[in-house]
C-alpha positions in Angstrom: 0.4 48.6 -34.0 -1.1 48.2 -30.2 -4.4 46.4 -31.9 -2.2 44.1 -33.2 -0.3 43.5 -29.9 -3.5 43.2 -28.3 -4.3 40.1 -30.5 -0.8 38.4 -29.6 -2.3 38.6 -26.0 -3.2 34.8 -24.7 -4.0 35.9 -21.5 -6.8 38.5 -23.1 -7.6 36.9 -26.3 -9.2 34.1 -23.9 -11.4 35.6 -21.9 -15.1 35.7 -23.2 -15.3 39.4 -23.9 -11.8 39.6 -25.4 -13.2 40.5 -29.0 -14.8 43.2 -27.4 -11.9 44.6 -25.1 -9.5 44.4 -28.2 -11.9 46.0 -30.3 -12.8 48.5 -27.7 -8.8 49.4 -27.4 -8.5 49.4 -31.5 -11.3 52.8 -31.5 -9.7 54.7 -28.7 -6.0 54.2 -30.7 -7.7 55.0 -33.9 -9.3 58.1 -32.3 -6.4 59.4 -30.3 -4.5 59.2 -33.1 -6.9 61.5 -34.9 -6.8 63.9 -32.3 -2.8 63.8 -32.2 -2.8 63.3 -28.6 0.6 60.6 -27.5 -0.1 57.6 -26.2 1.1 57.2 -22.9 2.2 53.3 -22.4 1.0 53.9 -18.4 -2.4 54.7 -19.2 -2.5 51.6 -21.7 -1.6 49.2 -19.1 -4.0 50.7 -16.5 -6.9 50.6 -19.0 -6.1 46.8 -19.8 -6.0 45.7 -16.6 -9.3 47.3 -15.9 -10.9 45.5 -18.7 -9.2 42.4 -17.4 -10.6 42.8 -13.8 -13.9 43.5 -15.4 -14.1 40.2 -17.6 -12.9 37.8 -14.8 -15.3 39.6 -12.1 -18.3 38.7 -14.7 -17.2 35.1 -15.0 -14.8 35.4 -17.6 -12.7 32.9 -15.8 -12.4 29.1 -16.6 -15.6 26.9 -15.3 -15.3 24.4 -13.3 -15.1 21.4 -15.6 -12.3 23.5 -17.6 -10.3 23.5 -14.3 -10.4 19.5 -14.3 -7.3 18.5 -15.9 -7.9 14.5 -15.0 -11.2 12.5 -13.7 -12.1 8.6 -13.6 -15.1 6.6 -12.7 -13.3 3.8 -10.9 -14.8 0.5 -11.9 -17.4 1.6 -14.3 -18.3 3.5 -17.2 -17.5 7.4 -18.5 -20.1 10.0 -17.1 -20.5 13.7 -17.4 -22.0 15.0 -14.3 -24.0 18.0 -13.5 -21.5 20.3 -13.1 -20.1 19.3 -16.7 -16.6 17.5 -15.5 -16.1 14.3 -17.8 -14.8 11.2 -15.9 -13.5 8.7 -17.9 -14.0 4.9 -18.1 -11.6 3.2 -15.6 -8.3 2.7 -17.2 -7.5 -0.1 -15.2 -10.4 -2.2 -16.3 -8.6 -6.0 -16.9 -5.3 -4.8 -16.0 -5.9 -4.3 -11.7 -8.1 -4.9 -9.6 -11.9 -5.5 -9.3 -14.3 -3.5 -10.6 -17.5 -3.4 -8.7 -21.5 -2.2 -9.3 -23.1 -4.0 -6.1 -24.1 -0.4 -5.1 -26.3 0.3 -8.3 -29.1 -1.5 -6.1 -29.1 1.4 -4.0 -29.8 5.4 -3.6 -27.1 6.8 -2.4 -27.9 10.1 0.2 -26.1 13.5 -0.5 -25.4 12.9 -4.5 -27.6 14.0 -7.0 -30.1 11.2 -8.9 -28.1 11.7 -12.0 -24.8 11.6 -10.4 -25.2 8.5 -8.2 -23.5 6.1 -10.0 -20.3 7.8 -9.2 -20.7 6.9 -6.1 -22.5 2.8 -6.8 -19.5 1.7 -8.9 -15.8 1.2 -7.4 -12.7 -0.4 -8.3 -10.5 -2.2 -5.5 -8.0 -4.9 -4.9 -6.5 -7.0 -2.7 -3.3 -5.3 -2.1 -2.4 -1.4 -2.6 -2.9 -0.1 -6.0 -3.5 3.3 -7.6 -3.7 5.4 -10.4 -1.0 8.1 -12.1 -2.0 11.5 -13.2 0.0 13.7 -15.4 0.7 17.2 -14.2 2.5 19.9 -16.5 1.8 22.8 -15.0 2.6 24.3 -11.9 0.1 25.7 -9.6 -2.6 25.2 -7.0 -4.6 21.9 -7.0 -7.1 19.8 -5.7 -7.4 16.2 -5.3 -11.0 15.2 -4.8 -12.0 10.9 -4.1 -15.4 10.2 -3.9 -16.7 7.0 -1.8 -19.6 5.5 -0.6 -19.9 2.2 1.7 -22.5 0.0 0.0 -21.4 -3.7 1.8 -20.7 -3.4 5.3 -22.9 -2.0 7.8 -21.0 -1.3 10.7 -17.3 0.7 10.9 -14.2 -1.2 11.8 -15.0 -3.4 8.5 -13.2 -1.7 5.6 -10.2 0.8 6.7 -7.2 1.9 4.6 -4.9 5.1 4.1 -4.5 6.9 0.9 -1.0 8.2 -0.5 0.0 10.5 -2.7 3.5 10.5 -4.0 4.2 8.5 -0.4 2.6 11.4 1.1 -0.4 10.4 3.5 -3.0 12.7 2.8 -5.9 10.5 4.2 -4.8 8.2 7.5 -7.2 4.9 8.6 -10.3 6.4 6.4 -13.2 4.4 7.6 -16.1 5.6 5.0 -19.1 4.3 7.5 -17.5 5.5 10.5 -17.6 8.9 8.7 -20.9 9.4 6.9 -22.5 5.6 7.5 -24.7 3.4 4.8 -24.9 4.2 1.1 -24.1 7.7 1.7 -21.6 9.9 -0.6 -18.8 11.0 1.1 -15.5 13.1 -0.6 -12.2 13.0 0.5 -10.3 16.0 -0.8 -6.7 17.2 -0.7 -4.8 20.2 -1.3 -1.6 19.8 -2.8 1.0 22.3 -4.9 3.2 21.9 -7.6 5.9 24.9 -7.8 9.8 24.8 -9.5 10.0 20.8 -9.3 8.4 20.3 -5.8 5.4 18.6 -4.8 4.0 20.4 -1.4 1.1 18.7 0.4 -0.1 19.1 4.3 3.3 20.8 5.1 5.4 17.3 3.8 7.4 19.0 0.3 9.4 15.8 -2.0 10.6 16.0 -5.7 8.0 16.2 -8.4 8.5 14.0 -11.7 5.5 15.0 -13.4 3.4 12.6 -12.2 1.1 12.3 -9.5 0.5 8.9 -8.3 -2.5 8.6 -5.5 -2.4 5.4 -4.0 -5.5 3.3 -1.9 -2.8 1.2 1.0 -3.8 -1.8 2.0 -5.0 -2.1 5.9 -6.0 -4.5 8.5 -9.6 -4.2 7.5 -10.9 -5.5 3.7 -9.5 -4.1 0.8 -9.1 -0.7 -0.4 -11.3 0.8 -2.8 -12.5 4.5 -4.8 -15.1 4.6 -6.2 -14.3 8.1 -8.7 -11.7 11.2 -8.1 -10.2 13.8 -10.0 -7.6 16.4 -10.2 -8.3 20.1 -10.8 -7.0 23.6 -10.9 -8.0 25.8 -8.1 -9.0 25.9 -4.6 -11.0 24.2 -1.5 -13.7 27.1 -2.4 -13.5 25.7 -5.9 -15.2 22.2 -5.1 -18.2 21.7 -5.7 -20.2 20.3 -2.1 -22.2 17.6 -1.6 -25.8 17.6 -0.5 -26.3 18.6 3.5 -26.4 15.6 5.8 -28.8 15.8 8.6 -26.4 13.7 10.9 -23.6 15.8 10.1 -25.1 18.9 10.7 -26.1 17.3 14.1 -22.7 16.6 14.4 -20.9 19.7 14.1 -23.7 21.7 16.0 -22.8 18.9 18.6 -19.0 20.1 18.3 -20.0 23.7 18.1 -21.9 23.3 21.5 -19.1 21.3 23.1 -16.2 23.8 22.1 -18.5 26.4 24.0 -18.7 24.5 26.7 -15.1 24.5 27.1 -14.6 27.8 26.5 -16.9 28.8 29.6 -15.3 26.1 31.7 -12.0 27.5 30.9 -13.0 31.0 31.8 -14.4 30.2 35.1 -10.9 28.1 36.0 -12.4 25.0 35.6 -11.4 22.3 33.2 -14.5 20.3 31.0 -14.1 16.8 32.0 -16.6 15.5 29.8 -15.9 11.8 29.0 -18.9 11.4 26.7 -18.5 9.2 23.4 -18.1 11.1 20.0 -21.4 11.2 18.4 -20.9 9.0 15.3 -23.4 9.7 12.0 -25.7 6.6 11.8 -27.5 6.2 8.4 -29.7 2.7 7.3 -31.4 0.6 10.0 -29.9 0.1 12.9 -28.3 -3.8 14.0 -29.8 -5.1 16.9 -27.5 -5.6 19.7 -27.7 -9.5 21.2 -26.3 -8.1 24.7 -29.5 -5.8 25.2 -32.3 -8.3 25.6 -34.8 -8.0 28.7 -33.4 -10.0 31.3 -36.3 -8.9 34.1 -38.4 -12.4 33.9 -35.0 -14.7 34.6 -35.0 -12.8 37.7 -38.2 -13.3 39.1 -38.6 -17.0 39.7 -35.0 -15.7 42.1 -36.7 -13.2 44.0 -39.8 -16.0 44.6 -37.0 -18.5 45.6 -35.3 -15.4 48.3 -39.1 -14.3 49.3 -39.9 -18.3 50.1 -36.2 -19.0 52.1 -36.1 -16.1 54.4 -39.1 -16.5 56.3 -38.3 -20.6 56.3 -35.0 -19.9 58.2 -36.3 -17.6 60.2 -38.6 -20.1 61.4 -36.0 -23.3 61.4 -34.2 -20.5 64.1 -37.0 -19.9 65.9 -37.4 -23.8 66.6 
C-alpha cells in the first residue's frame, strides 16, 4: 500500500534517484512486515525526507536550462548555448522592429566563442517595443537581457530604460558607459510572482499572467536587446559572464575608495575626494582634437616679448 503511494509522489517520482528511493522504501515495508513490527507514519515521513534531502544535495534538482521557462535571440536565429538553455528565433521577426547582425564582424569580450552571437545579433526600433512572456506559476524569478554595443564608440550615444509590467527595473542603461566596445554585458532582474501580485525592486502591481519587458525609447538612438530570458530561481542561479579586467579594476578602485572613507570617517574627517568615476574603456581609444601640442605657437611670442623689452628699455633711456 505505501509503495504504491510512494509512486503517486510527483515531488519524488522526479528526482533522478526516485526509482531507487521507492524501491528502497518498498524492501523495508516488505521486511517490516515480515517481522510484524507497525509501521509508524512518523518514522515514514522522516525517512522520506532524508532520501529527499539526499537526492537534491547530489544534484537531483532541475539544471539550469530546465529552470528556463522562456529565451529569445532578438534579431537572429535559435541557439543552444553552453549551458544547454534554448533561445528561440525572434518572434518578432517582420512584425517589429529591426533586426540587426552588424556585430557578427566582431569578437565580442566576456562571452564564450560559441556563444557570441548572442551577443552580435539585436533587434530594436524606433520607438518602445517589447516582448510578452507567459508565467503560470508562482515563484521566484529571474529576468536576464544580454547586450553588447557594437556601433558607437563613445557613451552618451545610445541610452534607454527598460520596463517590466511599467515597472523600471533598468533606468538610462548606457551599454558603453558600462562595460565599453563589443563587450558582453547582462542586465538581470529579480522579480516574484505570488497570489496574483507581481513584486519587483520593492514596487508590487496586479499580475495577469503575463510579463511584458519593454526597451523605452530615450533621448539617445533607439532601444535595442540583443537576447534575454526568464527563469526559475535565484541571482546565485545565473550563470556569469567571463571576468573583465576593467571591471575588476573598477571595483578594486571602489573597494579602495570605500576604505578610504571609512578611515576618514574614523579620524573625524570627511573624504572630499572630487575625482571622476573611473569609467571601463575597451577598443582604441578616440583621439581628442582639444589635446594637440600648442608649445611651437608660443615661441615665435616669447621671441616677439624677448625682442620688445630691451627696445623700450632703450627708447626710455633716450
Amino acid at each position: 500500500m505505501l509503495a504504491n503511494n510512494l509512486l503517486l509522489m510527483p515531488s519524488l517520482t522526479q528526482l533522478p534517484w526516485a526509482n531507487w528511493c521507492v524501491s528502497a522504501c518498498t524492501k523495508l515495508c516488505m521486511a517490516m512486515r515480515w517481522v510484524k513490527v507497525p509501521l509508524v507514519p512518523g518514522l515514514v515521513v522522516a525517512v522520506l525526507s532524508l532520501l529527499a534531502e539526499h537526492c537534491w544535495a547530489d544534484g537531483g534538482g532541475p539544471n539550469l536550462a530546465e529552470r528556463v521557462i522562456w529565451a529569445v535571440n532578438a534579431g537572429g536565429e535559435a541557439h543552444t548555448d553552453m549551458h544547454g538553455i534554448h533561445f528561440k528565433k525572434d518572434p518578432l521577426e517582420g512584425k517589429l522592429g529591426k533586426a540587426s547582425d552588424y556585430g557578427v564582424r566582431l569578437p565580442i569580450l566576456r562571452s564564450s566563442p560559441e556563444d557570441q552571437v548572442l551577443y552580435q545579433t539585436e533587434r530594436y526600433n524606433e520607438d518602445t517595443f517589447g516582448y510578452e512572456v507567459p508565467i503560470r506559476e508562482e515563484g521566484d524569478y529571474i529576468l536576464v537581457m544580454k547586450y553588447a554595443e557594437v556601433y558607437f564608440a563613445q557613451s552618451q550615444q545610445k541610452v534607454f530604460d527598460v520596463r517590466l509590467n511599467d515597472h523600471v527595473v533598468v533606468k538610462d542603461l548606457d551599454i558603453f558607459e558600462r562595460v565599453g566596445h563589443s563587450t558582453a554585458h547582462d542586465e538581470i532582474v529579480p522579480f516574484s510572482i505570488r497570489r496574483g501580485k507581481l513584486s519587483v525592486q520593492g514596487e508590487v502591481s496586479t499580475f495577469n499572467g503575463k510579463l511584458t519587458v519593454e526597451f523605452v525609447k530615450g533621448y539617445y538612438d533607439n532601444p535595442k536587446v540583443c537576447a534575454l530570458y526568464v527563469m526559475k530561481g535565484t541571482l546565485d542561479d545565473v550563470p556569469k559572464l567571463q571576468p573583465h579586467p576593467g571591471l575588476e579594476k573598477h571595483e578594486e578602485l571602489e573597494e579602495e575608495e570605500e576604505e578610504e572613507t571609512e578611515v576618514g570617517e574614523e579620524g573625524g574627517k570627511k573624504s572630499t575626494s572630487t575625482a571622476p568615476k573611473y569609467k571601463v574603456q575597451s577598443g582604441p581609444r578616440t583621439p581628442n582634437p582639444y589635446a594637440a601640442d600648442n608649445s611651437s605657437l608660443m615661441f615665435p611670442i616669447l621671441v616677439a616679448f624677448g625682442v620688445f623689452i630691451p627696445t623700450l628699455f632703450c627708447l626710455c633711456r633716450l
